[in-house]
C-alpha angles and dihedrals in degrees: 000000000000121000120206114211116233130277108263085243087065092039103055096039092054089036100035121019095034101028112227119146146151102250113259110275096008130111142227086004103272089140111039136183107223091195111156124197115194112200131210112325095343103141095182150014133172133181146148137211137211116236131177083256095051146264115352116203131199117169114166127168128192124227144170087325087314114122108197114196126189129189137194112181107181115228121309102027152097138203140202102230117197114194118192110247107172086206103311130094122274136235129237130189126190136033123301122026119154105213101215103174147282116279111188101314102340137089115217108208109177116219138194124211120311137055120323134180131204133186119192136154125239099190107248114122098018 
């Protein structure tokens, strides 16, 4: 069987503007980096992604400088989450977060399986 790789466009909306990757140096994403990265007026994404686990989800939206994350890992795995902060402290809802530090203008919480919400700031309309 041969397995075509998916067109950049896929790749950087699911990677990039939603977030969703397969953490560096790890394999069959069982550890995963949920890191969004909204660009120019975009006020919301959402998209999911098949594992071998099972179904990842990452749905944001943008709103009067908020920045509302949430999060669904299938079973067995884990995930770095990085919430925008723009200097301020970040929300979480939900049991279970790991808070792991700011880097630049970002807090990294680290998850196991499950829903998690997040709630950041990205600056705009403050």
């Amino acid at each position: 069987m041969v397995r075509r790789s998916r067109p950049a466009a896929v790749r950087w909306f699911h990677s990039g503007l939603v977030g969703i990757r397969q953490a560096p140096g790890k394999a069959g994403y069982r550890e995963l980096v949920i890191d969004p990265r909204p660009v120019g007026g975009l006020t919301r994404a959402e998209g999911s992604y098949h594992t071998p686990y099972g179904l990842v989800s990452a749905r944001w939206v943008r709103e009067k400088g908020r920045f509302r994350l949430d999060v669904g890992l299938p079973p067995n795995t884990t995930a770095q989450v990085r919430v925008p902060t723009a200097g301020r402290k970040a929300q979480v809802t939900g049991d279970g977060a790991v808070f792991q530090g700011i880097r630049g203008a970002r807090a990294t919480y680290g998850v196991a399986s499950g829903r998690h919400g997040f709630v950041g700031y990205d600056g705009e309309g403050r």
